[in-house]
Structures are given as C-alpha cells and as structure tokens.
N, C-alpha and C positions, 0 to 999 in steps of 0.2 A: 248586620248581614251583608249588608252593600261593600263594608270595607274588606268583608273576610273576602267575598267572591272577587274584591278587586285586587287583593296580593295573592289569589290565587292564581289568577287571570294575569297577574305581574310575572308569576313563576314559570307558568309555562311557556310563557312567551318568551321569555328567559331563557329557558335550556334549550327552546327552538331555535332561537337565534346564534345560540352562543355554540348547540353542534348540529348542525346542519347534515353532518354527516348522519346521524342513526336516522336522520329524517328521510335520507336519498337511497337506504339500501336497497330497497328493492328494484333502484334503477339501476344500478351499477351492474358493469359487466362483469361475472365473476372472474375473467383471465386478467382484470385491470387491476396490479396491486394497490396503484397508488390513489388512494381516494381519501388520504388525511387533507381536509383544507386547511392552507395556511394561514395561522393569527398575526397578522401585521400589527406590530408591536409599538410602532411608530412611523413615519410618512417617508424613511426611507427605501428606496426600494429593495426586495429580495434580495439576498446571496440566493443562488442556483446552483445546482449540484454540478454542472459543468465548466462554472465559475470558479469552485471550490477546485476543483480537481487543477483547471488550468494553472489557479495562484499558486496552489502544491507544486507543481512541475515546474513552476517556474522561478521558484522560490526556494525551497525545502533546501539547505545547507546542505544535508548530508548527500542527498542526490546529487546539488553540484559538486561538492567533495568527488564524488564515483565516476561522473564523467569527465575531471582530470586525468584518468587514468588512461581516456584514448588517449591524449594530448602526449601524456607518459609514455605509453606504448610505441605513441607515431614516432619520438626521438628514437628511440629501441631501435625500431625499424630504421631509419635513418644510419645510425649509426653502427649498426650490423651489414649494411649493404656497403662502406665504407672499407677502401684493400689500404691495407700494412703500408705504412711511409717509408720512402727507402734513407738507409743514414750515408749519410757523409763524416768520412773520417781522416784524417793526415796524422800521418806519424812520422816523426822525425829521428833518424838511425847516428850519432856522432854531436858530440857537440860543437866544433871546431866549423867554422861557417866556412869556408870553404873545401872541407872533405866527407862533408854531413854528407849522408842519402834520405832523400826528403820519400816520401809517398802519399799518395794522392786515391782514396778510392770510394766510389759509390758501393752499398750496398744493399740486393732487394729482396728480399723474403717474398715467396712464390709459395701460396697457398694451393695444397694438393689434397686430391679426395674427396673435390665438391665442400668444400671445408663454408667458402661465405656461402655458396647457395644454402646449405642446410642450416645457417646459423642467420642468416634471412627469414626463412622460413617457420624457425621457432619463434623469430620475435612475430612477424606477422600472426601465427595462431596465440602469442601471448596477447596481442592486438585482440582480436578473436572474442579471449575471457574475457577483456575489459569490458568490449561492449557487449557483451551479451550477460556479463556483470550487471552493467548500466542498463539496459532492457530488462533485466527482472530486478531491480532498484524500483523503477517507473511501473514498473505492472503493480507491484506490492504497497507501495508508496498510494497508487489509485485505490488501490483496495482500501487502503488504513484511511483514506479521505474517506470513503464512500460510508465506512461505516463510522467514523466520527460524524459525519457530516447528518447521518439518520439518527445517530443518539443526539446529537445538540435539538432534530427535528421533533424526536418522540420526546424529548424535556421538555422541548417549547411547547406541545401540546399537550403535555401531562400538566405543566403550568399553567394553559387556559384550560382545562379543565379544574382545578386546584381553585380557582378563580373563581371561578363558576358555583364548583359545590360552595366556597367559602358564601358568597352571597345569598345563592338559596338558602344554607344554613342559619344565614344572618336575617332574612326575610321570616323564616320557619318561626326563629325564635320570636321573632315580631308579632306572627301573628297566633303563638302558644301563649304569647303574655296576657295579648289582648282578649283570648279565651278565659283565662285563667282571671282576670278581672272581673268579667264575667259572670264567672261563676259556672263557667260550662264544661270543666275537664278540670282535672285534678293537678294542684300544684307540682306534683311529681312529674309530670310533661314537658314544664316547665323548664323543671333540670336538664330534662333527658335532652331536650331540645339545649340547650347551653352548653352540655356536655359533648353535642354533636359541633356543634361551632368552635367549640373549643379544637375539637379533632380536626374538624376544616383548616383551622387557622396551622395548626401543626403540619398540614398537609402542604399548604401554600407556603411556608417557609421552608419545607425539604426541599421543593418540586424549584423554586428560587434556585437554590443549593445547588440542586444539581444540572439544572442546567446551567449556571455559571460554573460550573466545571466542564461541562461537555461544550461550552464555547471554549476556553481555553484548550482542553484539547485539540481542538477543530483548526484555529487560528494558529496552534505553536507547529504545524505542520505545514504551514508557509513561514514560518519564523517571525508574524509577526505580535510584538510585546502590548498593543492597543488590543481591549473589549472589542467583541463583536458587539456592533450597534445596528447592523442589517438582520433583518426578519429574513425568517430561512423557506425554503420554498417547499414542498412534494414535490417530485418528479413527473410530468405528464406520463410519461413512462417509460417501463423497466421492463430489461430483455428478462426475456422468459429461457428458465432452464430447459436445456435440450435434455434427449433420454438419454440416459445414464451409456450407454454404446455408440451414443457420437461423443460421451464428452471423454470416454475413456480411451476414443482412437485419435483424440484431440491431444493427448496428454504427451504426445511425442513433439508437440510445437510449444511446448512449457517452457519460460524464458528459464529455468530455473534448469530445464533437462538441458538445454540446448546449452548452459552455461559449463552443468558437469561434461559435457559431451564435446566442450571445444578444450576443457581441460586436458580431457583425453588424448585429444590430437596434439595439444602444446606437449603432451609429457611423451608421447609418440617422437614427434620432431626433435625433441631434447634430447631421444635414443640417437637419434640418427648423425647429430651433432656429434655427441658425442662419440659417436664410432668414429667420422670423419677425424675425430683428434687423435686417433689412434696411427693416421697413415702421417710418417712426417713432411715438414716443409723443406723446400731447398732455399738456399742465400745464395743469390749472385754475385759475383764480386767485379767490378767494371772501375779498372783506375789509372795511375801513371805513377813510376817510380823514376827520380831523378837523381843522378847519382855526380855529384856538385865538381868533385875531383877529376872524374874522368869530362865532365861535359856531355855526355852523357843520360838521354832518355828513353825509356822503355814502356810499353803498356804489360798490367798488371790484369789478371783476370781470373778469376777464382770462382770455387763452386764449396758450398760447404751442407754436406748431409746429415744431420740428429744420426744417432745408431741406436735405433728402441730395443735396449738391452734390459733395464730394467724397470723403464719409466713408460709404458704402453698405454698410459691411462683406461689403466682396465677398473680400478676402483670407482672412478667417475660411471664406466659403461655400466659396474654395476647398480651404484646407486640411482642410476636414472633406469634400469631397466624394474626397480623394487618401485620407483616412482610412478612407472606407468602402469604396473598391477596395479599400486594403491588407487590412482585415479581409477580402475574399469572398475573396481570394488567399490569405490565414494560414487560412481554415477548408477552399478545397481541399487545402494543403498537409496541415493537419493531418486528412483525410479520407485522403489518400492513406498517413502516418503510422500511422496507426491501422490500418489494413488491410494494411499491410506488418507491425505488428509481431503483430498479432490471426494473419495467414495463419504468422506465427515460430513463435507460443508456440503453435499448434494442429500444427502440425508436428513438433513438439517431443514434443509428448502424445503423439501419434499414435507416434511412436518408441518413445519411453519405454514406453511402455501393451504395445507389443509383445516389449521389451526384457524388461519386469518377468513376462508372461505365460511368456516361453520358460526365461527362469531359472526361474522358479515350478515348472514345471512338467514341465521336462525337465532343467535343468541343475543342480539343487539335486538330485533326485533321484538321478541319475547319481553325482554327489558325494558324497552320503552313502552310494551301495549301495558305491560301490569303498572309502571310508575302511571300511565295515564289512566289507567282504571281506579287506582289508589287516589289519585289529585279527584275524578270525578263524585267515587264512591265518599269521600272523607267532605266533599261540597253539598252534597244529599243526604251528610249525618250517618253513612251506613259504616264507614271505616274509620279507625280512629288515628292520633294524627301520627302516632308511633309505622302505622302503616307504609304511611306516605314516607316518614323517613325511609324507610329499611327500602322501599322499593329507587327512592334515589338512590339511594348506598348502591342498592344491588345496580343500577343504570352506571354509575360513576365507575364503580368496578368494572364494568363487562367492558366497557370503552376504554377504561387504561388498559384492561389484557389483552383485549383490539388492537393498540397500539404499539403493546411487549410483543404480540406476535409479526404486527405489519415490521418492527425495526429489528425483528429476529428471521424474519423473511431477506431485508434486505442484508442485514449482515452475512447471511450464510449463500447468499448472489455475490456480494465483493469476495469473502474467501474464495469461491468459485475462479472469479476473476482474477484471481494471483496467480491460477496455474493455467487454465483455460480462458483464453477472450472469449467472451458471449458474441453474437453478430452484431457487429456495429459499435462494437466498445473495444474496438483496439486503442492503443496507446501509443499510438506513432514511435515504433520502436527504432531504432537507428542501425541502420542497413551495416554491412559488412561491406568494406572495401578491401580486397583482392589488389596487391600492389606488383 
C-alpha cells in the first residue's frame, strides 16, 4: 500500500511540475495570450521571437536579393537624369593634300518636350516599386518568422508534453504490474496499461519528428544550415487584434497596396514619357571648314529637325497607355485580395482567441479536477485504474488543443501582420527618397 500511494504521489507531482500551466488558470488574465511556459531543453539560453524576426531580416537571402533593387533603381535614376553627349566629327572633301577641304564640327542633340524631366521621373517612381517591393518582402517575411517561430514553440511543447504522458504511462504500467502480482486487478489491465505506453512511446517519437521539422523551417528563414540548439521562448506579449473597422481603414497603408499603387504611378509616368518622345529633338551643328587650296577658313553651323511623318511613336503611347489600365486593374484586384485575405486571418483570430479563452478556462480546468478525482478515487479503491488512464488521456488531449488553438491564434495575428502592422510591430520599413 505504501509503495502504491508513493508512485501515485510520484505521479501527480509529475504532471504538476512538468505543466504548471493547467495549474495557473485561473490566474491568468484572459486578454494575455501567451501563457505556454517555456521547456528549456538545455542550459542554453532562449531564442526570442524578436531575436528570430531580427536574424530573418537580417539574413534571409531572398530579402537581400529584393533590396538590390533600390541599388538597381538608384543607377536608373542616375543615369535617366544624364543629357545626350554631343559628337565630334571631321570629314575630309578631296584627296590631294593640298586642295582637300577639311571639316571640323561638334554636334548636340537638344532634348524637347520635358523629354529627361519625365524620363527622371519614371525611373524615380520605378525607385518607388522597388522599395515598396522591399517593404512588403519585410512585413511577409515577419509574418512567415512569426508563425514558424510559434510552430517550432507549439512542437517544443507538444514534446514536453509527449514526455510527460510517455512517463506517466511508464509509471502506470509499474504500478498495474505490481497490482496484478498481487493479485488485486485483472491481468488484462495490465495490457491495457502497455498498450497505453506503447501509444506514449509513438506519440513521443512523432512530436521529436516534428518538431525537428519546425526547427528547420524556422532557422532556413535566416539561411542558416546548423540545428536549432536554443530553447524557444512564449512571448510576454502579443498585440491584440483591433476591430475589424480600424483594421479595414488600415488596409490603405498595406505595403502590398501601396506597392500596386506606386505601380500605377510608374506606369502613369511611362505615359508621359512616352508622349514626350513623340515631340522631336533638334541637332546643333557648331564647326569649321577649311578649304586647303584657297587658304581659306569658314565657320560651319547647322540645325537638323526629325519630320515625324511616319514614325510618332504612337505604338509605344499606346502600349503604355493599355499598361497603365492594366496596373488600375492589378491594384483593384490586389485591394479586393487583400481584404479577402485581412477579413480570413481576422476571423480566424476571432476563433481562435475564443477557442483558446474557453479551453483556458473551462476545459483545462474541468480536466485536471476529473484526472485529480480519478488519481484520488482509484487510491481509496472506489475507481478503477482504467479510469485514471482515460482521465490522463482526456488532460493530455485538452492541453495539446490548448496549444493547436494558442499557435492558431498566433498564426492568424502574423497573417494579420502582412497586410496591417498591429501597434508597435512595425518593421522599420525604408522610407521613400524623393530626388
């Protein structure tokens, strides 16, 4: 009797220790999502979800790949604000060196029509897409950490739990045998108890499994090819979804809108460009002809005008004027996009947030008083020991849907954050310079 009441006495101090969490619900504030405590896995210290996000943006290939593109742009811009080089030419009239007529003349092509201001101005708004390219790279990029980053957390803790049941199970079956010696409960308890361990044991090798996947997702998002060997942290805390009418009058500062929307303006200014190439250019001509025989020099001076008879570049005007419908058309669509997927991920939260409040707070409850009536009733001989399993089961379960809901909560907060920043989770996005 003494040894039954001491692995029973082993057991709950066990599941007390190992989740602290069902233990604290009823302190927890219900607007604080984040109340998974973190399993430190080893004596290294935490990765932090601000940690994670920094090494991403600082790191992530492809992001740097994207912000090339101002770099790109800035020559653009450079070399659009650049005027026509004038040529120097000599021609020589007679071959006979002393009755040749030599000529000598510069030439300068004189842009007409605002032709560089407006072809300034496209690259500047082609400037424009890049980084507002780059600014919704870094907002989506945050999101893709955020939510890698809660699945590597909800593994780690589906794995100390996995851990956990595996022991109790292992304990269970310790002390079904020692019954069953006994003489006090039927051999077939026995099994069931084995057959329960068995299941633990399956459970702790998936829960392994996948969380070694959700590290490597997490870590291939700063590029780098070493295991995560840092223990991952909770969040103190997480910005709260605003109502659904701030986040929809929000959705005009979307790096994603603001991207289609400087489109628009590039493919506007491309109009304008291209009309300018429609007025022509004049050539100066500025030179000296010497005429070797006579002794003999003169200044030369010329003007030479295009005659847009056939060649107005009216095909250009129109492909850029089908170009700028298409952009007002690709930034409604991408408005309507955006608002479909902003009304998703807020409905999502809106679930989850409800989902995670009622486990929190009624069904984890519930589940821990019946396992602890089962562990009591099964020590006073009133319940038997199959009881006590099914009431673990049921505790184990209620806490991993606990933890599908808290990292279905945070996921549909990063979707969120791809198109709307929450208060205080900007992403230092990189300004527009205006040249």
């Amino acid at each position: 009797m003494q040894s039954k009441h001491f692995v029973l006495g082993a057991t709950v101090f066990l599941l007390q220790t190992a989740f602290p969490v069902a233990h604290a619900i009823g302190q927890q504030n219900p607007s604080s999502p984040a109340v998974m405590a973190p399993q430190a896995t080893n004596s290294a210290l935490p990765l932090t979800l601000n940690q994670a996000i920094e090494l991403a943006l600082s790191a992530n290939p492809a992001l740097r790949s994207a912000t090339r593109s101002i770099g790109i742009a800035d020559g653009a811009v450079q070399q659009a604000s650049a005027r026509p080089n004038p040529e120097l030419s000599f021609l020589s009239e007679g071959t006979d060196r002393n009755t040749r007529t030599e000529t000598t003349q510069v030439n300068q092509r004189l842009e007409l029509g605002g032709k560089r201001a407006a072809r300034i101005a496209a690259a500047e708004q082609e400037r424009n897409v890049a980084i507002d390219d780059v600014n919704a790279r870094r907002a989506e990029l945050r999101a893709d950490v955020i939510t890698a980053y809660m699945d590597a957390l909800t593994a780690q803790e589906r794995l100390a739990l996995a851990r956990a049941s595996l022991d109790l199970a292992h304990k269970s079956t310790e002390v079904t045998s020692r019954r069953v010696i006994a003489g006090k409960i039927s051999p077939v308890e026995q099994t069931r108890s084995s057959v329960a361990e068995a299941a633990a044991q399956l459970e702790l090798t998936q829960a392994e499994a996948e969380l070694a996947l959700a590290q490597r997702r997490l870590t291939a998002l700063w590029a780098s090819p070493r295991p995560l060997d840092q223990p991952l942290q909770a969040p103190d805390t997480f910005d709260r979804v605003p109502a659904w009418t701030d986040l929809a009058q929000r959705l005009e500062t979307a790096p994603q809108l603001r991207r289609a929307q400087s489109n628009v303006a590039g493919r506007d200014a491309q109009v304008r460009l291209e009309r300018a190439q429609r007025i022509p250019d004049v050539t100066v001509t500025v030179g000296s002809q010497r005429e070797r025989e006579q002794g003999r020099t003169q200044g030369v001076i010329g003007l030479s005008v295009p005659l847009p008879l056939f060649n107005r570049n009216q095909g250009n005007v129109l492909s850029a004027l089908r170009r700028a419908d298409q952009a007002r058309d690709d930034l409604e669509a991408e408005r309507l996009r955006l608002t479909q997927a902003l009304a998703d991920a807020y409905q999502r939260a809106e679930v989850a947030s409800t989902q995670t409040v009622t486990l929190r707070d009624q069904v984890l409850p519930a589940a821990q008083s019946a396992y602890d009536a089962a562990v009591t009733g099964f020590s006073m001989g009133k319940f038997a020991f199959t009881d006590v399993l099914d009431a673990q089961r049921t505790l184990f379960q209620t806490k991993t849907q606990y933890l599908r809901a808290l990292a279905d909560r945070y996921r549909s907060i990063a979707d969120i954050e791809r198109y709307v920043p929450l208060a205080g989770a900007g992403v230092n996005p990189i300004e527009r310079q205006v040249k």
